[in-house]
Structures are given as structure tokens and as C-alpha cells.
C-alpha positions in Angstrom: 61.3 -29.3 -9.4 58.9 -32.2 -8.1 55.5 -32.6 -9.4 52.9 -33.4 -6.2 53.7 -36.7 -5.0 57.2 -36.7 -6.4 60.3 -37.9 -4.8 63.9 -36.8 -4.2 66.3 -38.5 -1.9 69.5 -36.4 -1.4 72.8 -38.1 0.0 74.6 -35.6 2.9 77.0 -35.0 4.8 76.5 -31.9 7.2 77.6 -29.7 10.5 76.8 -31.1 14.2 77.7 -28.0 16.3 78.3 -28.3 20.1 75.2 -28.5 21.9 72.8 -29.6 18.9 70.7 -32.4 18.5 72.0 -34.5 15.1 68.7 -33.4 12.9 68.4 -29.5 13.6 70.4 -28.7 10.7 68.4 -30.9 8.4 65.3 -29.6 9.7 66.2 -26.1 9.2 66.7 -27.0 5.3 63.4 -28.4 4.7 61.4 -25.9 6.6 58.9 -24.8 4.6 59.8 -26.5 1.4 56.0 -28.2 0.5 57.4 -31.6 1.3 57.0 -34.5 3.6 60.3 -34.9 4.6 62.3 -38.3 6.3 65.5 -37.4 7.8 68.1 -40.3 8.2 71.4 -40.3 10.0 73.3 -43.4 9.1 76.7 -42.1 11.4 78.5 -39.5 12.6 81.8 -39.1 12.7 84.1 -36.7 14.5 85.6 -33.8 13.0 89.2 -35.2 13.1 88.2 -38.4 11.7 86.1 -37.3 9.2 89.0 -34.7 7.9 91.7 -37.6 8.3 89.4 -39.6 5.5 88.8 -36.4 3.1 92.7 -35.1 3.1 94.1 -38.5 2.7 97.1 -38.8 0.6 101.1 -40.0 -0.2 102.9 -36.9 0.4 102.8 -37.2 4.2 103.8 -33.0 4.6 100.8 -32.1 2.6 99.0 -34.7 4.7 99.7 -33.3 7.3 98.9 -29.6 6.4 95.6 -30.2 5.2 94.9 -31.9 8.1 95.7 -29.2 10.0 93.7 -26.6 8.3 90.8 -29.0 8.0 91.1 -29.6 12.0 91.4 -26.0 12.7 88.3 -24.8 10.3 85.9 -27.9 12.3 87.5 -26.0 15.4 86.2 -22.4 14.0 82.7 -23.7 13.3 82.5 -25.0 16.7 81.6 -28.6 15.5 81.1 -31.7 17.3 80.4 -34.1 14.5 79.6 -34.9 11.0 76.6 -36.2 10.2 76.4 -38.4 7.2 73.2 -39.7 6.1 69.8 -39.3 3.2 67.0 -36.7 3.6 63.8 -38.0 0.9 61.8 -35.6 0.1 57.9 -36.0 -1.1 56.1 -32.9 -2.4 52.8 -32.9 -1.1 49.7 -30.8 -1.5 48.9 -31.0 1.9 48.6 -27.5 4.5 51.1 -29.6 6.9 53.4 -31.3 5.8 54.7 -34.0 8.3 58.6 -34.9 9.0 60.0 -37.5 11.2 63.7 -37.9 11.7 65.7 -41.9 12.2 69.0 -42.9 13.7 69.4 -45.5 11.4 72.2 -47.6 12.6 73.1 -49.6 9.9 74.3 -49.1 6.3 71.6 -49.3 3.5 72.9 -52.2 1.2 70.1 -52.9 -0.7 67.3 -51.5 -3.0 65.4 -49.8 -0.9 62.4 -47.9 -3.0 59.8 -50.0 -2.2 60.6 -49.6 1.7 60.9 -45.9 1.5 57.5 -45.7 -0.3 55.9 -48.0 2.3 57.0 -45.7 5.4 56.1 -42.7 3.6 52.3 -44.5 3.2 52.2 -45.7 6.6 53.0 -41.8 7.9 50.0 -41.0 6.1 48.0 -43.7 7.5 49.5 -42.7 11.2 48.4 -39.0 10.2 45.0 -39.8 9.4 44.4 -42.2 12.2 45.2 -40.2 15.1 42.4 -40.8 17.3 43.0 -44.1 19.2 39.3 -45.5 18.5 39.8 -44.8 14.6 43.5 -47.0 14.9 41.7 -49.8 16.9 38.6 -50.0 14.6 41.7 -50.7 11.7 42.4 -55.0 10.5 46.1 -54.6 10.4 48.1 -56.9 8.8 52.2 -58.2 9.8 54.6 -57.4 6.9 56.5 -60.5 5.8 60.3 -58.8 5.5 61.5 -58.7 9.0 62.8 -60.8 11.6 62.5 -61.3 15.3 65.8 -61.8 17.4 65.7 -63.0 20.9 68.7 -62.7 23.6 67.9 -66.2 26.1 69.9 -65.8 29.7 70.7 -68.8 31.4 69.3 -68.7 35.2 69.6 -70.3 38.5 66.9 -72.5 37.9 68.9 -74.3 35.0 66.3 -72.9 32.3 66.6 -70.5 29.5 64.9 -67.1 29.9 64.0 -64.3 27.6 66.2 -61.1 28.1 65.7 -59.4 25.5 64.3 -59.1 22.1 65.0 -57.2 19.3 62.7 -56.9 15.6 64.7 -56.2 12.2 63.9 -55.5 9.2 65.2 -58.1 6.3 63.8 -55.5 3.4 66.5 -52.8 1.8 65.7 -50.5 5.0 67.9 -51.6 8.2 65.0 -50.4 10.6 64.9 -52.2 14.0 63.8 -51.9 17.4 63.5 -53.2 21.1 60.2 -54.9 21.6 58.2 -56.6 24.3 56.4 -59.5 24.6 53.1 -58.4 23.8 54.8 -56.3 20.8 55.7 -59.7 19.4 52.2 -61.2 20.5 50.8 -58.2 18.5 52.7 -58.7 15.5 52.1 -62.7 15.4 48.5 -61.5 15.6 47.8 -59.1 13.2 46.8 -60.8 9.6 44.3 -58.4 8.4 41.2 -60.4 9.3 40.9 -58.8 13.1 40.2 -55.6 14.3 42.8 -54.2 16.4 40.7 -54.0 19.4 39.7 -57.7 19.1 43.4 -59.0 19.0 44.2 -56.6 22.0 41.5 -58.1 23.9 42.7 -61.5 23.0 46.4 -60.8 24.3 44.9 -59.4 27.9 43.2 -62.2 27.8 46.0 -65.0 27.3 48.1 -63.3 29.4 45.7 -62.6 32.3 46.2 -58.5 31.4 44.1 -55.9 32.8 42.0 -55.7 29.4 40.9 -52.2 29.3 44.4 -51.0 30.3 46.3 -52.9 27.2 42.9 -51.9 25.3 44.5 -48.3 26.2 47.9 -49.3 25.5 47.6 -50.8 22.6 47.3 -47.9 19.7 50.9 -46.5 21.1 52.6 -50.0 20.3 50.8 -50.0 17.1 51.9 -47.3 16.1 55.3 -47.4 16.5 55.4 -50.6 15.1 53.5 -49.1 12.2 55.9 -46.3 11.7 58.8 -48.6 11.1 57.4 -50.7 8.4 56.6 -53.6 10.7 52.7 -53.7 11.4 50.9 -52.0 8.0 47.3 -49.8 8.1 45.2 -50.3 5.3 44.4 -47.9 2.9 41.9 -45.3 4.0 
């Protein structure tokens, strides 16, 4: 029913079976449909709980029954879990379509179009800028929606040092991520006047890096950070 370039996101709740991997079943539905396809996990819950919730009531002996037969039918399938999440859907024109799959581990509380349609762009950038001299050649440029949270320890020496740190998105997605400290350096950097090569150069440089090493490095962190929305491509 979508035109080319037409979206559908779909609400679900589905199966986890015993020795599956959360998005199996999800990629098993969109194989072969014509679309790009993001698959998102929000929870999972297990098949007790999840039955507890859906047979809820006052009489406590029809409770109780349901329950059961809820309980026993989870058993029959041989599930481990219920997944409960989004799939959006894209219909494209293209020979490949492309899917990617997110344990997102936070509700969605907010509007969240404009997010969806900027991760669906920046998979197309990532699938046109596969070759790691075409990525660094790219002026990328820091998205404004997002924070950077940072876990300080308290050492011996009496100073505070940097554990941990831990990028978020403040938009309508709730993507996040571990990051580094030349992650962060990277996305403090990137303002869409300098090629990506020239600020990777710069950061071995502050930092007293092995430059063609990070030089190497350097499209894999980009590209993860583009993926999530954080660091964006321009248009190609």
C-alpha cells in the first residue's frame, strides 16, 4: 500500500523462542517486502509477566485460569520472551534494500518523525559512503539535540577522573551510546566547515596520536556516530 518513499511504522508485540536472537522474527516478516526496514525493541518481557498484564482482572478464579492457559500456551511455543517494540517501514526502489535492528532502551515519549526520517537519511548516506576515503573526504556537521553525560571517579590522588561517558539523545528518539574521548573530541569538532580527514588529523595531533592509525580509525567512529543521529553526512 506505500507509494516509493512512503512510510509505515507498525507497533508489535511478538514471540522470542528459546535460543533466538530478539530480531529474527522481525526480520523474517520484512524479508523481501521492497522496504528499508528499522527494527526497534523497546523491552522484553517474560512470558509470565507479560500474560499476568493481558489476563488481569477482579474475579481472582478466572484470574487465575487464564493465567494458566496463557502460561501453558507461552510453554507450548517454547518462548522465552515477548518482544514489544515499532518496525518503520520505507518502500524503496532500490535492488537492496538495507535493515538495521536497535535495542532501544528507553520509552519513546515524544514526537519522534523528524528523528526517524533523519536515521533513515543518514542510512542512505552510510550506504553510499562505504569506502573509507569517500566518508573522510565528507564536512560533517554535530546535530544540536543530544547530550553528553560524564561518570567522574574520585582517585588516590584527590582529583576527579573521567570513567565513563555516555552521549544521549534529547530529540523524540531515546538513542544513546558509550563513547570515548576522541568520540567526543570528534563530535565537538565536526561543524561542517572541515573535512573529516582534517579534524582527524587535528585530534592525533592534540593528543600526540599515531596520525595515520586514528586517520584509519576514524571512518568506524564516524559512522556509528552517524548511524545514531549524532554526527550528520551531507547530502550526496
Amino acid at each position: 500500500y506505500l507509494n516509493d518513499g512512503g512510510f509505515a511504522t507498525v507497533l508489535i508485540n511478538w514471540a522470542i523462542r528459546h535460543n533466538e536472537e530478539w530480531d529474527v522474527p522481525l526480520l523474517r516478516w520484512t524479508a523481501s517486502n521492497g522496504c528499508d526496514s528499522w527494527l526497534m525493541m523497546s523491552a522484553a518481557q517474560d512470558p509470565t509477566s507479560y500474560a499476568a498484564i493481558w489476563t488481569r482482572g477482579r474475579d481472582r478464579e478466572t484470574y487465575n485460569a487464564a493465567l494458566d492457559r496463557w502460561v501453558n500456551y507461552f510453554d507450548e511455543l517454547g518462548l522465552r520472551a515477548i518482544g514489544l517494540g515499532a518496525v518503520v517501514l520505507r518502500k524503496t526502489s532500490a535492488q537492496t534494500p538495507w535493515v538495521r535492528a536497535d535495542h532501544l532502551h528507553d520509552s519513546i515519549t515524544a514526537p519522534a518523525g523528524a528523528d526517524i526520517e533523519r536515521l533513515f537519511a543518514a542510512e542512505d548516506r552510510l550506504a553510499i559512503l562505504r569506502d573509507d576515503e569517500a566518508l573522510l573526504a565528507q564536512k560533517l556537521h554535530t546535530t544540536s539535540d543530544h547530550v553528553l553525560a560524564q561518570t567522574l571517579k574520585f582517585n588516590a590522588a584527590g582529583t576527579y577522573v573521567i570513567e565513563g561517558a555516555e552521549v544521549r539523545a534529547s530529540g523524540g528518539l531515546p538513542l544513546r551510546g558509550t563513547v570515548h574521548l576522541y568520540s567526543t573530541q570528534l563530535l565537538a569538532r565536526s561543524d561542517g566547515t572541515r573535512k573529516l580527514s582534517e579534524i582527524a588529523l587535528d585530534i592525533a595531533t592534540t593528543y600526540d596520536l599515531d596520525a595515520a592509525k586514528f586517520r584509519a580509525a576514524c571512518p568506524g567512529i564516524a559512522r556509528k556516530l552517524i548511524a545514531s543521529g549524532f554526527l550528520v553526512a551531507p547530502k550526496l
